[in-house]
PyMOL Python script that loads the backbone (N, CA, C, O; Angstrom):
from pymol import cmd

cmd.read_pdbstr("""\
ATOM      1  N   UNK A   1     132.968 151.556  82.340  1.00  0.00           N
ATOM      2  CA  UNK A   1     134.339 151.314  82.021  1.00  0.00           C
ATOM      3  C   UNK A   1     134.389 150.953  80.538  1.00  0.00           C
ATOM      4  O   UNK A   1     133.661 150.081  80.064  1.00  0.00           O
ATOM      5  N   UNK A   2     135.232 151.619  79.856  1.00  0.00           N
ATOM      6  CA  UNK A   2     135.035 151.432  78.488  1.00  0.00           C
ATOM      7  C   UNK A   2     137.378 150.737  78.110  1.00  0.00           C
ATOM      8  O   UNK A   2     138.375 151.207  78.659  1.00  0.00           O
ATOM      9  N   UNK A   3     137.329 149.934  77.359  1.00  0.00           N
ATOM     10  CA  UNK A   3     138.237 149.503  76.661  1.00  0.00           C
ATOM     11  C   UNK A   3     137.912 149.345  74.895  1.00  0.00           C
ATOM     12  O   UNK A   3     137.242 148.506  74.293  1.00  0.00           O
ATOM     13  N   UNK A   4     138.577 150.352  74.473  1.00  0.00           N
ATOM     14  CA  UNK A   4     138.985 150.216  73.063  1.00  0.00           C
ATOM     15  C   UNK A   4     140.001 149.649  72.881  1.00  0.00           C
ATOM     16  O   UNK A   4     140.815 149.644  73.805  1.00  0.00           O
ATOM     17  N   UNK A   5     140.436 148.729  71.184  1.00  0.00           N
ATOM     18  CA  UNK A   5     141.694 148.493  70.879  1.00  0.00           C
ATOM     19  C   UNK A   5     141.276 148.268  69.563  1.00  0.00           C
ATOM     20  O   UNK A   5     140.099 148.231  69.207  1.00  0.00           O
ATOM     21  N   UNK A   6     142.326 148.109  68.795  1.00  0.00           N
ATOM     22  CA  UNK A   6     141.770 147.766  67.021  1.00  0.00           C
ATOM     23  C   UNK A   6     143.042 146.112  66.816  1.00  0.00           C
ATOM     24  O   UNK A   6     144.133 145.724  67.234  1.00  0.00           O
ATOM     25  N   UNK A   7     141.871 145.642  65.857  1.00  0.00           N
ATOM     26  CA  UNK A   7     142.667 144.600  65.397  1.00  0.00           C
ATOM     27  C   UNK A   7     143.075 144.545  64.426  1.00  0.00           C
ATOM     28  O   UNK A   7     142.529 144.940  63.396  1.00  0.00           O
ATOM     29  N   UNK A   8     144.174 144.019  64.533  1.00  0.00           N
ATOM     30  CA  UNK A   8     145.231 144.018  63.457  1.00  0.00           C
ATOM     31  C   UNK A   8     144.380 143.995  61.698  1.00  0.00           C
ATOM     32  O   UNK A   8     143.202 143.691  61.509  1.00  0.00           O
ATOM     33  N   UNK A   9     145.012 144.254  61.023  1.00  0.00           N
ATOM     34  CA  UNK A   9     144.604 144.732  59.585  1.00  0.00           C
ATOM     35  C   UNK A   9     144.685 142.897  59.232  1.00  0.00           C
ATOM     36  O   UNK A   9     145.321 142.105  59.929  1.00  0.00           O
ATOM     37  N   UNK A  10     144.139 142.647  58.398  1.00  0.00           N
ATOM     38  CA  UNK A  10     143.817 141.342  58.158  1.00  0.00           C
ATOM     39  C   UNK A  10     143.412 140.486  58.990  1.00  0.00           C
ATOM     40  O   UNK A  10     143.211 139.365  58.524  1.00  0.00           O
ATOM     41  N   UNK A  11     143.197 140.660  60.213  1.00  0.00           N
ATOM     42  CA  UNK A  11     142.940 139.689  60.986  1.00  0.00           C
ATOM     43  C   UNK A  11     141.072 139.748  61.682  1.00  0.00           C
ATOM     44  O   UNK A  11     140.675 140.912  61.633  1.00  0.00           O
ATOM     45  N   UNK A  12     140.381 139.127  62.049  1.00  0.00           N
ATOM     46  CA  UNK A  12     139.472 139.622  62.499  1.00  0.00           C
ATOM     47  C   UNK A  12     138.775 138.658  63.822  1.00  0.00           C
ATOM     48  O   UNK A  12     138.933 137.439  63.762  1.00  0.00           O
ATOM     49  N   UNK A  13     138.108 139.181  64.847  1.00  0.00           N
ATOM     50  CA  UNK A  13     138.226 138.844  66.063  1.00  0.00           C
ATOM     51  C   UNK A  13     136.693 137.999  66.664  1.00  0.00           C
ATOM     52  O   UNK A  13     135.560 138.474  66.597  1.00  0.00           O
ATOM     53  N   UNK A  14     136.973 137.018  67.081  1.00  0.00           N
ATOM     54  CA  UNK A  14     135.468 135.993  67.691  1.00  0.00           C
ATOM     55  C   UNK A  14     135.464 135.954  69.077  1.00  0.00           C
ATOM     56  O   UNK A  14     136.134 135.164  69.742  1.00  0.00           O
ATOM     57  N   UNK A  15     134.676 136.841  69.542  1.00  0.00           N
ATOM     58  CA  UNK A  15     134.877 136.554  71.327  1.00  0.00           C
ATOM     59  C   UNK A  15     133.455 135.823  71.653  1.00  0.00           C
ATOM     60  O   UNK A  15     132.336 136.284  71.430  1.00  0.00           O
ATOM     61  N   UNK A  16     133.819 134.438  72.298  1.00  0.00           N
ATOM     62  CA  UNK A  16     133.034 133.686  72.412  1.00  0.00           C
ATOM     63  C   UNK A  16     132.891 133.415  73.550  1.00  0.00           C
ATOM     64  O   UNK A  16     132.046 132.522  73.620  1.00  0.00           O
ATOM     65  N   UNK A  17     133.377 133.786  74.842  1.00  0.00           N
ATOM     66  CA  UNK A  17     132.942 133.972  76.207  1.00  0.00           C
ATOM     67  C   UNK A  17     133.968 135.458  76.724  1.00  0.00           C
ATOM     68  O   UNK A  17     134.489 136.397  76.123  1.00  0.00           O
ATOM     69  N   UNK A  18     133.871 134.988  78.232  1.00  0.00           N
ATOM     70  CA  UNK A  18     134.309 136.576  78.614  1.00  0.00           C
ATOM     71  C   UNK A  18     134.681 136.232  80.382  1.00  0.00           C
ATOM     72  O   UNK A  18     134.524 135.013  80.450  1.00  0.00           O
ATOM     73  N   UNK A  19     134.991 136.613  81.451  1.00  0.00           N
ATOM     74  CA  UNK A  19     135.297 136.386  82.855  1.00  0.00           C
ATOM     75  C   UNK A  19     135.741 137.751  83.167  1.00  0.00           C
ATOM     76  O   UNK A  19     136.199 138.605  82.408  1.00  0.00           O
ATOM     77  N   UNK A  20     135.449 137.804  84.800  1.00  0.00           N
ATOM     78  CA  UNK A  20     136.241 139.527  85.279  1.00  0.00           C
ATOM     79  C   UNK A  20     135.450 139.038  86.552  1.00  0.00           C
ATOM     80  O   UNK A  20     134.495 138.272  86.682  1.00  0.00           O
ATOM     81  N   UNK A  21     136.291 139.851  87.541  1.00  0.00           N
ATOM     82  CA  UNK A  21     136.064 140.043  88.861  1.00  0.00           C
ATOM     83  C   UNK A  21     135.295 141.172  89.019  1.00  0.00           C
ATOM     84  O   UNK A  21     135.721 142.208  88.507  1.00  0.00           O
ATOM     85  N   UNK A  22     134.016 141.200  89.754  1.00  0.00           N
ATOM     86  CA  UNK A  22     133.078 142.843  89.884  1.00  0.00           C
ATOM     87  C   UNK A  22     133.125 142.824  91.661  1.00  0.00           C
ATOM     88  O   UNK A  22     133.120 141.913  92.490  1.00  0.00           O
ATOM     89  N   UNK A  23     133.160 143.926  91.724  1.00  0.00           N
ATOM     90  CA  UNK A  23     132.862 144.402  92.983  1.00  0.00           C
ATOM     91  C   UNK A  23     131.283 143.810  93.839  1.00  0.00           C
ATOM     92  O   UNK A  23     130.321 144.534  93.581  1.00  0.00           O
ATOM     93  N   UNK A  24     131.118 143.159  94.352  1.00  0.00           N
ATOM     94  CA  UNK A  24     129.568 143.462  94.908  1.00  0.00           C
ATOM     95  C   UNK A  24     128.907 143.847  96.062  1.00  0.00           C
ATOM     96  O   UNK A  24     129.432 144.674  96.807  1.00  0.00           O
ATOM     97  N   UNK A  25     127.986 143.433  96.278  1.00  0.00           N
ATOM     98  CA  UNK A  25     127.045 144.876  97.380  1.00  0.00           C
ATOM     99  C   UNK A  25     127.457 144.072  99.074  1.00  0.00           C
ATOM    100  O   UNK A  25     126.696 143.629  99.935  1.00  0.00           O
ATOM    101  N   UNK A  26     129.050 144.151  99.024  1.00  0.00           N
ATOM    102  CA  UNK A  26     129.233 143.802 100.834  1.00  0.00           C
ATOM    103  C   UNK A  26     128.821 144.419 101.402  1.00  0.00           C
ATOM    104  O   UNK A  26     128.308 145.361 100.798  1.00  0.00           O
ATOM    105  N   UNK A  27     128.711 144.437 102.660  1.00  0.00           N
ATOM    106  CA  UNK A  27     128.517 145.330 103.866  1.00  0.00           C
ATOM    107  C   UNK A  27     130.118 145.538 104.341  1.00  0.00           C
ATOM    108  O   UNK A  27     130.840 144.550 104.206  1.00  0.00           O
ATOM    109  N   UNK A  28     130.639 146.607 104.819  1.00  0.00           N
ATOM    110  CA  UNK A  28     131.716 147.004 105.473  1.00  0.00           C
ATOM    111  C   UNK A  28     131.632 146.758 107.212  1.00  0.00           C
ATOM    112  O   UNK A  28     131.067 147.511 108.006  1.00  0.00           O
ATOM    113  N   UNK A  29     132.133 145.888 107.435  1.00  0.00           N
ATOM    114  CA  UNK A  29     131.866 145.394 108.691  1.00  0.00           C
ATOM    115  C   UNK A  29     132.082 147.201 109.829  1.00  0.00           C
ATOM    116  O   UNK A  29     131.433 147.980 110.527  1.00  0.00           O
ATOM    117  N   UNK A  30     133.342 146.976 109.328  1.00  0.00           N
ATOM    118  CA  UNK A  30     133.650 148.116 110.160  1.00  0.00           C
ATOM    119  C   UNK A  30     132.853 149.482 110.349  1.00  0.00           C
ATOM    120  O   UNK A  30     133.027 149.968 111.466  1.00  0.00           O
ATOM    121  N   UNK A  31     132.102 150.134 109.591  1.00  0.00           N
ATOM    122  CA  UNK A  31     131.214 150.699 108.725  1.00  0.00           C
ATOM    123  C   UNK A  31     129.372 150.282 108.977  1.00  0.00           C
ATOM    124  O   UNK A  31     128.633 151.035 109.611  1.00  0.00           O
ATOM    125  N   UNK A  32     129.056 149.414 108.560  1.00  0.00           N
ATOM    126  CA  UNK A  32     127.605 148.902 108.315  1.00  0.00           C
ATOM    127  C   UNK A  32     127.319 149.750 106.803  1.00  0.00           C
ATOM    128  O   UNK A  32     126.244 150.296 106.554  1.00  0.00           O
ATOM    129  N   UNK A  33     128.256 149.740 106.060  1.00  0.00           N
ATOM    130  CA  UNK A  33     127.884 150.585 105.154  1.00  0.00           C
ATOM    131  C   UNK A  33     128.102 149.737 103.809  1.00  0.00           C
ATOM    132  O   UNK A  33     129.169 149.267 103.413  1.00  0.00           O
ATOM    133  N   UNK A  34     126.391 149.620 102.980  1.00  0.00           N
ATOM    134  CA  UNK A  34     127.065 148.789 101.734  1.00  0.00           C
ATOM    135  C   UNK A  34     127.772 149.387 100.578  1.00  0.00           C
ATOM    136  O   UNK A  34     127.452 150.545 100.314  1.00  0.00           O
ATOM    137  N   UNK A  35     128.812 148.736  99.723  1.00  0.00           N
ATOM    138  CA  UNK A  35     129.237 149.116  98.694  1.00  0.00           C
ATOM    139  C   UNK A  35     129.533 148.407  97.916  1.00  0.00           C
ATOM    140  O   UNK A  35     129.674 147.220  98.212  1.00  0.00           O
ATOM    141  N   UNK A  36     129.750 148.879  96.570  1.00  0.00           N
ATOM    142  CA  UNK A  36     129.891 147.528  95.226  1.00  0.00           C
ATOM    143  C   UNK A  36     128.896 147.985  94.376  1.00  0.00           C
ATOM    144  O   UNK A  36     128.589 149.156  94.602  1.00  0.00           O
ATOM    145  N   UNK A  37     128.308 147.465  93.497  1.00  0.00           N
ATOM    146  CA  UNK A  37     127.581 147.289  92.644  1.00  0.00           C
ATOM    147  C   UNK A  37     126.795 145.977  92.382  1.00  0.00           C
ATOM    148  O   UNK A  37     127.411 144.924  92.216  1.00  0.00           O
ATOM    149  N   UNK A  38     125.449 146.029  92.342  1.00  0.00           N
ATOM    150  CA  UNK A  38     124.341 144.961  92.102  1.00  0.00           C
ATOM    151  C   UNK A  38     124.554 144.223  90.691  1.00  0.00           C
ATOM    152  O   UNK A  38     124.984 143.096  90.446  1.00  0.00           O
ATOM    153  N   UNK A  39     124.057 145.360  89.760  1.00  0.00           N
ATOM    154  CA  UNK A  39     124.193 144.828  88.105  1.00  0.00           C
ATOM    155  C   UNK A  39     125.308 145.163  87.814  1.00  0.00           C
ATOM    156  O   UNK A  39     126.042 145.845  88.529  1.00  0.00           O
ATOM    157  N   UNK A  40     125.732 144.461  86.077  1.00  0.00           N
ATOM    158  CA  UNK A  40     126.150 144.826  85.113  1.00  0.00           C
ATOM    159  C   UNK A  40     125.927 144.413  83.782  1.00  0.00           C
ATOM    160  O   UNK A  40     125.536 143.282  83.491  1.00  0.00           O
ATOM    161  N   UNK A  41     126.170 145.319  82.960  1.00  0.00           N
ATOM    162  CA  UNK A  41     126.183 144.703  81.297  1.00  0.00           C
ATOM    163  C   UNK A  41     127.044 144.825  80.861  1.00  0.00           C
ATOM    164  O   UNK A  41     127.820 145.524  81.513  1.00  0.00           O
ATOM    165  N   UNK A  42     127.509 144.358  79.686  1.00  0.00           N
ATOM    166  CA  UNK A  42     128.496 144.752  78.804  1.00  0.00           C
ATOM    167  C   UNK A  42     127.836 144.340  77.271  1.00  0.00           C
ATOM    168  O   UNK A  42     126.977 143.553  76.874  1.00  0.00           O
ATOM    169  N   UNK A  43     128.816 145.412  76.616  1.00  0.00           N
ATOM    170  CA  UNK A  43     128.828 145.284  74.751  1.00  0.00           C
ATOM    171  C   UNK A  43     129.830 145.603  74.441  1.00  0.00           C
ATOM    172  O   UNK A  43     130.551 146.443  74.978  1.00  0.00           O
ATOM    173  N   UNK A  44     130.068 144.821  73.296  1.00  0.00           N
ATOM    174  CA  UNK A  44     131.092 145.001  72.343  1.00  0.00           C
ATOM    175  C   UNK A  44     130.390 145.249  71.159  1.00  0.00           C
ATOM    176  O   UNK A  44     129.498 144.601  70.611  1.00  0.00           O
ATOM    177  N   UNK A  45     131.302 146.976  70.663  1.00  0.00           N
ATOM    178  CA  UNK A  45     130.173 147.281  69.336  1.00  0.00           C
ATOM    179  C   UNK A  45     128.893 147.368  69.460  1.00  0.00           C
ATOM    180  O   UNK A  45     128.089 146.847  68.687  1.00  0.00           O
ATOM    181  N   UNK A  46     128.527 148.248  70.756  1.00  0.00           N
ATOM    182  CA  UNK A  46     126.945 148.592  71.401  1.00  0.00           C
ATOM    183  C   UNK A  46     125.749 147.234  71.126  1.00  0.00           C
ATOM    184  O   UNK A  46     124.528 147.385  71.126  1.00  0.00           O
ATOM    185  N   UNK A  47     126.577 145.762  70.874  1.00  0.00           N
ATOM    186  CA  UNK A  47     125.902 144.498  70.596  1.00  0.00           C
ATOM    187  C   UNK A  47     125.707 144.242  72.785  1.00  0.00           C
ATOM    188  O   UNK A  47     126.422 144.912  73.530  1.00  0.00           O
ATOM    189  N   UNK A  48     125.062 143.607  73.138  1.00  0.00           N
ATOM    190  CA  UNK A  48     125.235 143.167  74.734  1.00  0.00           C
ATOM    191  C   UNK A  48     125.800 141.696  74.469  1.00  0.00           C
ATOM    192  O   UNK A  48     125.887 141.066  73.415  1.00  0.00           O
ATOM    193  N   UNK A  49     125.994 141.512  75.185  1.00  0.00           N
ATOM    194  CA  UNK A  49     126.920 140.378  75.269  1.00  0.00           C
ATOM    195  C   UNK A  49     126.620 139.413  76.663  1.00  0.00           C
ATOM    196  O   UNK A  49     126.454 138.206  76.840  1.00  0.00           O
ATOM    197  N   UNK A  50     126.636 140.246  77.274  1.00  0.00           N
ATOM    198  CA  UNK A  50     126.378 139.717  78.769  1.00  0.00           C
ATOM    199  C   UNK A  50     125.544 140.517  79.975  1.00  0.00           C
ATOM    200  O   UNK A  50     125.749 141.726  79.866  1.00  0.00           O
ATOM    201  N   UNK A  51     124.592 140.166  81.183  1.00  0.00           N
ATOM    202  CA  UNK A  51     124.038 140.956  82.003  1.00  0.00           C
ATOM    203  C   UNK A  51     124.281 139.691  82.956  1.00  0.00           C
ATOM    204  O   UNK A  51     124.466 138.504  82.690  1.00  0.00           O
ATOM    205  N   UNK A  52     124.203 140.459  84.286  1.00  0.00           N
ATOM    206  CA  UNK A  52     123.630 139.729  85.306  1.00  0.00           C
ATOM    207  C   UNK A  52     123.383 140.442  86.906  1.00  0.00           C
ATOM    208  O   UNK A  52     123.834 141.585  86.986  1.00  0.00           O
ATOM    209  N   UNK A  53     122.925 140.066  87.787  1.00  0.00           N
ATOM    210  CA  UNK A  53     122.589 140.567  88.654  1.00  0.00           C
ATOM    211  C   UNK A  53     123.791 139.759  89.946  1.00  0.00           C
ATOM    212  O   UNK A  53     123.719 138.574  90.272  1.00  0.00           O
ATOM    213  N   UNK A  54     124.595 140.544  90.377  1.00  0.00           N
ATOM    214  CA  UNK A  54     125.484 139.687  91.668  1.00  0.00           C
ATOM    215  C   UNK A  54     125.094 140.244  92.973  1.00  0.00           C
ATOM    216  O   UNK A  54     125.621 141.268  93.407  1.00  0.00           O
ATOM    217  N   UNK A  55     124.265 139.653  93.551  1.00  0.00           N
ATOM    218  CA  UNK A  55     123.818 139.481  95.082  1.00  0.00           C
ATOM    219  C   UNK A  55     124.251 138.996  96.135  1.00  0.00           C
ATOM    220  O   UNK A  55     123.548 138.524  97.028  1.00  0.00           O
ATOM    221  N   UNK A  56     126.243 139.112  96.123  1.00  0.00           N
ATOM    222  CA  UNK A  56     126.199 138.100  96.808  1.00  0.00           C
ATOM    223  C   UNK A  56     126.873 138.805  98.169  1.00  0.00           C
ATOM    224  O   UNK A  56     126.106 139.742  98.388  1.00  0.00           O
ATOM    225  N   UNK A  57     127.522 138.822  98.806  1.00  0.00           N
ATOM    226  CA  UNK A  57     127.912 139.236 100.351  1.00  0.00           C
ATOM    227  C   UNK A  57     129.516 138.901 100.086  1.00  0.00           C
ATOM    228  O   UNK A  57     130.082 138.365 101.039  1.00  0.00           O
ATOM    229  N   UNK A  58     130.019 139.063  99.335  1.00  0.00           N
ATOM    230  CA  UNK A  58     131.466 138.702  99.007  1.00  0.00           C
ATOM    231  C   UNK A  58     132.163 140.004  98.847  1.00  0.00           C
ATOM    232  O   UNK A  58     131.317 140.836  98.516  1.00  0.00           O
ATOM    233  N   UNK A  59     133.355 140.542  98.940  1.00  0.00           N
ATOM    234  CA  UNK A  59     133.567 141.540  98.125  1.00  0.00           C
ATOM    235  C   UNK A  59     134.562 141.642  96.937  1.00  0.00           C
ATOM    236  O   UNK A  59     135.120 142.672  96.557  1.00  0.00           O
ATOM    237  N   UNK A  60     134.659 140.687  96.537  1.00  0.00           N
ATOM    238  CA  UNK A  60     135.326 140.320  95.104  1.00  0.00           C
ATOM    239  C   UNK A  60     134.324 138.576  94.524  1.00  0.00           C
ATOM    240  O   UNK A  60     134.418 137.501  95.117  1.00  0.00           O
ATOM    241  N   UNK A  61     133.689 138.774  93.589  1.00  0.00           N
ATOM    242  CA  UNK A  61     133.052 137.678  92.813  1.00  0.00           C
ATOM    243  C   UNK A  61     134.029 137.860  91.493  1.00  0.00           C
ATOM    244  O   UNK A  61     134.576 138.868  91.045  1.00  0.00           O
ATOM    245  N   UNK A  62     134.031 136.185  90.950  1.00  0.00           N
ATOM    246  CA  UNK A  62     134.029 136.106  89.719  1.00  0.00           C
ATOM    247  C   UNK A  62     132.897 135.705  89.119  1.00  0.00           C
ATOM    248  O   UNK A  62     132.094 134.859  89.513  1.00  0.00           O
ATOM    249  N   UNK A  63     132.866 136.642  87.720  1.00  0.00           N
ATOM    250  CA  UNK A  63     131.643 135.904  87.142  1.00  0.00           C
ATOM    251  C   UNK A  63     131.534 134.593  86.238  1.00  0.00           C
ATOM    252  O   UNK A  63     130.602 134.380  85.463  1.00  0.00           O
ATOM    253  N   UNK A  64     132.771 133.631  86.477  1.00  0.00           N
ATOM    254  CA  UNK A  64     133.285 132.693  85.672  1.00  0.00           C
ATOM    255  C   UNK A  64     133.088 132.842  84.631  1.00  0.00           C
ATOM    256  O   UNK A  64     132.695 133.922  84.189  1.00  0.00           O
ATOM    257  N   UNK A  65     133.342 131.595  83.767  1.00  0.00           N
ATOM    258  CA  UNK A  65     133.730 131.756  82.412  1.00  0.00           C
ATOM    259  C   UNK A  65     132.683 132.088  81.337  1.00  0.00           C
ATOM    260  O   UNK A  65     132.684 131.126  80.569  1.00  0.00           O
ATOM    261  N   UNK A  66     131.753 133.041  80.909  1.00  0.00           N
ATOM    262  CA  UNK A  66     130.357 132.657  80.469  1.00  0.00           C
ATOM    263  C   UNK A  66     130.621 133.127  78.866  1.00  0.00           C
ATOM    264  O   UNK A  66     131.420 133.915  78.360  1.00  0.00           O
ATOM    265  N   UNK A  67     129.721 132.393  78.399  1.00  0.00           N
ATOM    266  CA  UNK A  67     129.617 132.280  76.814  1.00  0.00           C
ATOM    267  C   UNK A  67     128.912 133.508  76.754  1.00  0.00           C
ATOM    268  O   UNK A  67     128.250 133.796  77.752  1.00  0.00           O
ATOM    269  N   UNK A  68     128.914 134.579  75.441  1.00  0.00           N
ATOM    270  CA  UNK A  68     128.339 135.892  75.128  1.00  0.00           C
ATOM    271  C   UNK A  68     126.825 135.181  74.405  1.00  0.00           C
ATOM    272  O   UNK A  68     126.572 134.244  73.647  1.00  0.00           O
ATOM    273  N   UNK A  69     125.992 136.316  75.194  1.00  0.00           N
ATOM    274  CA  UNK A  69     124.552 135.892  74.580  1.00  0.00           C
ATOM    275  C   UNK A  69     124.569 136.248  73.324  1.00  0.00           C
ATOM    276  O   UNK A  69     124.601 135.261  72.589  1.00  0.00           O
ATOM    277  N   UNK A  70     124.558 137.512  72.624  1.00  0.00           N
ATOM    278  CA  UNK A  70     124.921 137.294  70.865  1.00  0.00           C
ATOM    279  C   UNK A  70     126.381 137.038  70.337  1.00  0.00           C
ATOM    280  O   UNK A  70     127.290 137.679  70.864  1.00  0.00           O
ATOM    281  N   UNK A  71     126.587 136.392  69.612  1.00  0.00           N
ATOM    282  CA  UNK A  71     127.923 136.685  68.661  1.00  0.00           C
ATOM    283  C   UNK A  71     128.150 137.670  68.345  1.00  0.00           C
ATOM    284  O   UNK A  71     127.378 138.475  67.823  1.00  0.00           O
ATOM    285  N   UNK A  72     129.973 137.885  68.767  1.00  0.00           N
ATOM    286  CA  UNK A  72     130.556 138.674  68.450  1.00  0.00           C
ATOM    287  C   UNK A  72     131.623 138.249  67.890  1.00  0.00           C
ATOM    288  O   UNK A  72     132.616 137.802  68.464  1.00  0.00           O
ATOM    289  N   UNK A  73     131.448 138.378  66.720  1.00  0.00           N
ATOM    290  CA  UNK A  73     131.974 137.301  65.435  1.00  0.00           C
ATOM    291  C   UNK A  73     132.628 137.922  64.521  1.00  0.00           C
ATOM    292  O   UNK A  73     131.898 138.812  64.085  1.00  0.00           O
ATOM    293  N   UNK A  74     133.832 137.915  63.896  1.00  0.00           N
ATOM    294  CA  UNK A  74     134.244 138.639  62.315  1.00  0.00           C
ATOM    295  C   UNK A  74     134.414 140.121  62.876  1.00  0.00           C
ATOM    296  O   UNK A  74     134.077 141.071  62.169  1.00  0.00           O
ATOM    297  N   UNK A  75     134.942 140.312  64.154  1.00  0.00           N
ATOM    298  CA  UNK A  75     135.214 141.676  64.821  1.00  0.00           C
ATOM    299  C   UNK A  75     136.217 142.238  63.721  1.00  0.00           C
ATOM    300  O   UNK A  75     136.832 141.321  63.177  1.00  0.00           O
ATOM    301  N   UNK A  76     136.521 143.418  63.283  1.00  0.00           N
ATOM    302  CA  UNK A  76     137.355 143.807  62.489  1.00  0.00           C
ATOM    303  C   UNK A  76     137.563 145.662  62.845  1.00  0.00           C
ATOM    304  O   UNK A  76     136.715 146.322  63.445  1.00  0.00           O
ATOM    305  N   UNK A  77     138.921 146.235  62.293  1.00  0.00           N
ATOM    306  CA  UNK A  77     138.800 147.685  62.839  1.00  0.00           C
ATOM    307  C   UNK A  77     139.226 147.590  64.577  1.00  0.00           C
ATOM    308  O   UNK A  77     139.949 146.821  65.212  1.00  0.00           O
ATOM    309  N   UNK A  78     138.322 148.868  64.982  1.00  0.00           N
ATOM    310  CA  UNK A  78     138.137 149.056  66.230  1.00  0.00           C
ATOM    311  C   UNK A  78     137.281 148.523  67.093  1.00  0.00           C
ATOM    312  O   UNK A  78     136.129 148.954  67.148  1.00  0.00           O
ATOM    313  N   UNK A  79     137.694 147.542  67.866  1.00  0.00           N
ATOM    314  CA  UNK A  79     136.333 147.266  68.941  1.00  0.00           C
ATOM    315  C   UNK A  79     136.158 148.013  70.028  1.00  0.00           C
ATOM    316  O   UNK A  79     137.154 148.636  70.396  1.00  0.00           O
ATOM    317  N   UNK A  80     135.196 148.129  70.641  1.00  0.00           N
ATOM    318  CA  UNK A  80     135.126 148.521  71.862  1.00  0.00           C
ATOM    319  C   UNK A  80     134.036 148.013  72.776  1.00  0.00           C
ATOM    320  O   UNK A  80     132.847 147.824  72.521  1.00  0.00           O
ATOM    321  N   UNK A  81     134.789 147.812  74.039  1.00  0.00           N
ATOM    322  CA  UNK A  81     133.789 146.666  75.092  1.00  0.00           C
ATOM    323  C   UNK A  81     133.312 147.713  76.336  1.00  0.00           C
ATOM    324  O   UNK A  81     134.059 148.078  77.243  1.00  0.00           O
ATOM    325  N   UNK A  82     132.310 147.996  76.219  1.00  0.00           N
ATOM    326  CA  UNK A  82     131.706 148.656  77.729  1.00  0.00           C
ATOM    327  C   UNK A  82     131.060 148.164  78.665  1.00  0.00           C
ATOM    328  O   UNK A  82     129.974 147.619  78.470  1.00  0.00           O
ATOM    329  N   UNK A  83     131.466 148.240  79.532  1.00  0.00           N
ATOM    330  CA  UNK A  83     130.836 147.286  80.928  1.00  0.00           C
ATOM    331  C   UNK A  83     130.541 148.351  81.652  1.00  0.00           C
ATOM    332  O   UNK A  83     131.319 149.297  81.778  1.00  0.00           O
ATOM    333  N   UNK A  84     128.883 148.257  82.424  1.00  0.00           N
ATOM    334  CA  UNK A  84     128.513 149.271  82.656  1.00  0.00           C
ATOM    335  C   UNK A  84     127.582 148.607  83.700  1.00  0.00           C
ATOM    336  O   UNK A  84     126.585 147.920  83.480  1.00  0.00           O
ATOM    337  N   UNK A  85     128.349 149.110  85.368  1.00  0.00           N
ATOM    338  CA  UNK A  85     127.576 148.776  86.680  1.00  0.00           C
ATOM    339  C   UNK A  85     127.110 150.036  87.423  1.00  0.00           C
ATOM    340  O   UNK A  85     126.485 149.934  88.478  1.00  0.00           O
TER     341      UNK A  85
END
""", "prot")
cmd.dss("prot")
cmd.show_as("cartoon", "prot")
cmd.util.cbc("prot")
cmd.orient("prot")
């Protein structure tokens, strides 16, 4: 899943954490059939930002509020964030 946007001309952008709801690996009762997704990563500006592994039996997790492992700091132009499960 990819989101582009550009920031405003003089202004420039610090994303210092991040949150989203991911799908994960339920079982479909009705079914016995799993679906969702295990991993994900994301980057902003092909930098990573975040990974993790969701194992859980839910079928909507949040990944609460988590701080980005590198800075993404003095964003300027076009960003673009790819999250990729």
């Amino acid at each position: 899943m990819t989101l582009t946007f550009k920031v405003k001309p003089g202004y420039r952008l610090n994303i210092l954490s991040f949150s989203f709801y991911n799908c994960t690996t339920a079982t479909n009762w009705t079914t016995n059939v799993t679906t969702g997704y295990k991993n994900w990563l994301m980057t902003i500006n092909g930098l990573q930002v975040g990974a993790d592994t969701m194992n859980r039996g839910f079928t909507m997790v949040s990944t609460g509020t988590r701080i980005v492992e590198n800075p993404a700091n003095g964003l300027m132009g076009t960003v673009t964030v790819v999250l990729d499960f």
